[in-house]
C-alpha positions as CSV (number, residue, x, y, z in Angstrom):
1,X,15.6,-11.7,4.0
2,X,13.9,-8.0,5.0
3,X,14.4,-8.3,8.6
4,X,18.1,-10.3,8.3
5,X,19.0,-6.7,6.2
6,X,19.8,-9.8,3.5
7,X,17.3,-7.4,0.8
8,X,19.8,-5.1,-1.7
9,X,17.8,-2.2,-1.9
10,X,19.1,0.0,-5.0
11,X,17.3,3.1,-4.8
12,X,17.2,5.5,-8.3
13,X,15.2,8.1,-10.1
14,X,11.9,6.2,-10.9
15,X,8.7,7.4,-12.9
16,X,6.2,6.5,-10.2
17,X,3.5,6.4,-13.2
18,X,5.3,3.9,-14.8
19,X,5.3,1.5,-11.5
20,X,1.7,2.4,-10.3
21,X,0.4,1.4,-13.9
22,X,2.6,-1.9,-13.6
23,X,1.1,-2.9,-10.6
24,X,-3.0,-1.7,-11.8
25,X,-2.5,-4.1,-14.5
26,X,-1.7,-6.7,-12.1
27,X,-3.8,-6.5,-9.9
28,X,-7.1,-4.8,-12.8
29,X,-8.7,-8.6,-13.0
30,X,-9.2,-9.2,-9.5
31,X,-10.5,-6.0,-9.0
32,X,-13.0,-6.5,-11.8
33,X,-14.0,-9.7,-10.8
34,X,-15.0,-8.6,-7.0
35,X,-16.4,-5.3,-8.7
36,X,-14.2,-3.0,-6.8
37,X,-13.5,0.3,-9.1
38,X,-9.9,1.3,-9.2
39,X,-9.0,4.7,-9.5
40,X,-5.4,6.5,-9.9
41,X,-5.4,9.9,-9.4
42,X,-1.6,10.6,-10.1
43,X,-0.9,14.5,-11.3
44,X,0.3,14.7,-14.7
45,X,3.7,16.8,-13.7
46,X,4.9,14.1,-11.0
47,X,8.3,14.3,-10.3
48,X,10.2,10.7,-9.6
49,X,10.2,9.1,-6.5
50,X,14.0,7.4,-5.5
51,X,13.4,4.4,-4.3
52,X,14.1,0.2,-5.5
53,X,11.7,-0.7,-8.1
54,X,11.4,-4.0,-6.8
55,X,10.5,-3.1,-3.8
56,X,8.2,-0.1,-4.6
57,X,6.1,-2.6,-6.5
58,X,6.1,-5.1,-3.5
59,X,4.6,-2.2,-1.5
60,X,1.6,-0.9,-3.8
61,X,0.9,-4.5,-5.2
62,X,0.4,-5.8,-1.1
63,X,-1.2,-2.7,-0.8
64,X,-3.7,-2.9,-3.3
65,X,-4.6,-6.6,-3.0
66,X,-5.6,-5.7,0.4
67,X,-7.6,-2.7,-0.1
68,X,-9.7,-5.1,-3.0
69,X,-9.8,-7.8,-0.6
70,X,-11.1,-5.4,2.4
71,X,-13.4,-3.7,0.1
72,X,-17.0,-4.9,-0.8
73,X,-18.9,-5.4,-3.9
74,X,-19.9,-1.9,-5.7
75,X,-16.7,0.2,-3.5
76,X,-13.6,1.7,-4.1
77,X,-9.7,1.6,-4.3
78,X,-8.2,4.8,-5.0
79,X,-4.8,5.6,-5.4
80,X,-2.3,9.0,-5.2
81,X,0.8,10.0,-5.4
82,X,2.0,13.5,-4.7
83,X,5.3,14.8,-4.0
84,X,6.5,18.0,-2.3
85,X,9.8,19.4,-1.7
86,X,11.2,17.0,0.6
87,X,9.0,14.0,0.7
88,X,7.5,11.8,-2.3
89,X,4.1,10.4,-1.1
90,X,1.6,7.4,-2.5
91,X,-1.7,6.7,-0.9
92,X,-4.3,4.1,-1.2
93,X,-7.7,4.5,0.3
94,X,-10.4,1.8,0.0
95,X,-14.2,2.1,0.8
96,X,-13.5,-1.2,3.2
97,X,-14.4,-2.6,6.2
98,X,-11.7,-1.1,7.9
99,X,-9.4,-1.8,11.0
100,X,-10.1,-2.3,14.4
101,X,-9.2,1.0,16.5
102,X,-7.3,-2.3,18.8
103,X,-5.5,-3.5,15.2
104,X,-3.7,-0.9,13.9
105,X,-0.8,-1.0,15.9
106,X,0.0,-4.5,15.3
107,X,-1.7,-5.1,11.9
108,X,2.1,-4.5,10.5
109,X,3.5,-7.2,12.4
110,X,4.2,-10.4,11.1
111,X,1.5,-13.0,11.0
112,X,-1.2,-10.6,12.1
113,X,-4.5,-10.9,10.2
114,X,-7.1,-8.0,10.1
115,X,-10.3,-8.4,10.4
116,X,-13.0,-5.9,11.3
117,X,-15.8,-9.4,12.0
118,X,-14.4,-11.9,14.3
119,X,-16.1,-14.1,12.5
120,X,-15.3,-13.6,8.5
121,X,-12.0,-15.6,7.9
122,X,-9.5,-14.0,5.3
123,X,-6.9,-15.8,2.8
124,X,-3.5,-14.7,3.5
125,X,-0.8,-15.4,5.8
126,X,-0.8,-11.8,7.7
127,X,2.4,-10.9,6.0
128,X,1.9,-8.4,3.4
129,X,1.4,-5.5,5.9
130,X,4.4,-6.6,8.0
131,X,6.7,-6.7,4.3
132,X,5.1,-2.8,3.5
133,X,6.5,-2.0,6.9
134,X,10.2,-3.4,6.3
135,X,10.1,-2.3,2.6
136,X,8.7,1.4,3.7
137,X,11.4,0.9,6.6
138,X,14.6,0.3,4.2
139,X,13.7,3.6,2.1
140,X,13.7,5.7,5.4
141,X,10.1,6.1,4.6
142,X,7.0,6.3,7.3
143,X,4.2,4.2,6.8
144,X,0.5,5.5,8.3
145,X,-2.4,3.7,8.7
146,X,-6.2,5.3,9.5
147,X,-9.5,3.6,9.3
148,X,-13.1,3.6,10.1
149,X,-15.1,0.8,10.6
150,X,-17.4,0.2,7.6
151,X,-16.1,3.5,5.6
152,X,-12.8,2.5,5.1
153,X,-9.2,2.6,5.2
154,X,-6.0,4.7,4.1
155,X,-2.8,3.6,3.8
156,X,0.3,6.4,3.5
157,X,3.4,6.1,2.7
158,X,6.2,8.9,2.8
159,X,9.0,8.6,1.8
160,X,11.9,11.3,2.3
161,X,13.3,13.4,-0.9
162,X,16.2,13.6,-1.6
163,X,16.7,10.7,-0.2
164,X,19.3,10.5,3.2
């Protein structure tokens, strides 16, 4: 439905606290139960980010479970979100495995499972990244991916404000 354009995307004036802690709750139990420590570092004076709810949540909730997944026993997710005059930004860093240097250009494509061990198989169908993208895509927004083998990863999104 994202790449057919089939997705109504109806952008508004949304407390991005509101969302973030939506999406902490959902994903707080997995987190525990792996022993990954979440942390949200959101400023207290956050203007609202304009984008569809729906799809917002899509993006941190796929974003999240794969920086717990990614991230070992003891490490940590940590969240932000920032905004400036003309962008509203949200960023999740992990204390992961990381990404392949050779993966992050396709690791957004459909289908496409990372892995920084060949040889360490993970659940999923390689489509979260690739929905980020499209969702990140119909808000105008750029998604940015950076990682370090063994120290990490950080995901950012930015997306434009006002809105086009």
């Amino acid at each position: 439905a994202i790449e057919a354009g089939a997705l109504a995307i109806k952008k508004e004036e949304l407390p991005i606290a509101d969302v973030i802690g939506e999406c902490l709750k959902i994903v707080k139990g997995e987190a525990q139960s792996l022993n990954v420590d979440m942390v949200s570092q959101l400023p207290d004076d956050l203007p609202p980010f304009f984008a569809d709810r729906q799809a917002l949540k899509k993006i941190v909730l796929n974003l999240l479970a794969n920086a717990i997944k990614f991230t070992p026993n003891g490490g940590r997710v940590t969240l932000k979100a920032e905004a400036t005059k003309n962008a509203r930004i949200l960023e999740i860093r992990d204390t992961g495995i990381g990404i392949p240097d050779s993966q992050i250009a396709i690791i957004t494509d459909p289908f496409v499972k990372g892995a920084a061990d060949p040889y360490t198989s993970q659940a999923g169908a390689g489509l979260g990244l690739s929905i980020v993208k499209a969702l990140v895509k119909s808000h105008d927004g750029h998604l940015d991916i950076k990682s370090d083998i063994g120290k990490g990863t950080i995901v950012r999104i930015t997306f434009p404000y006002p809105a086009p």
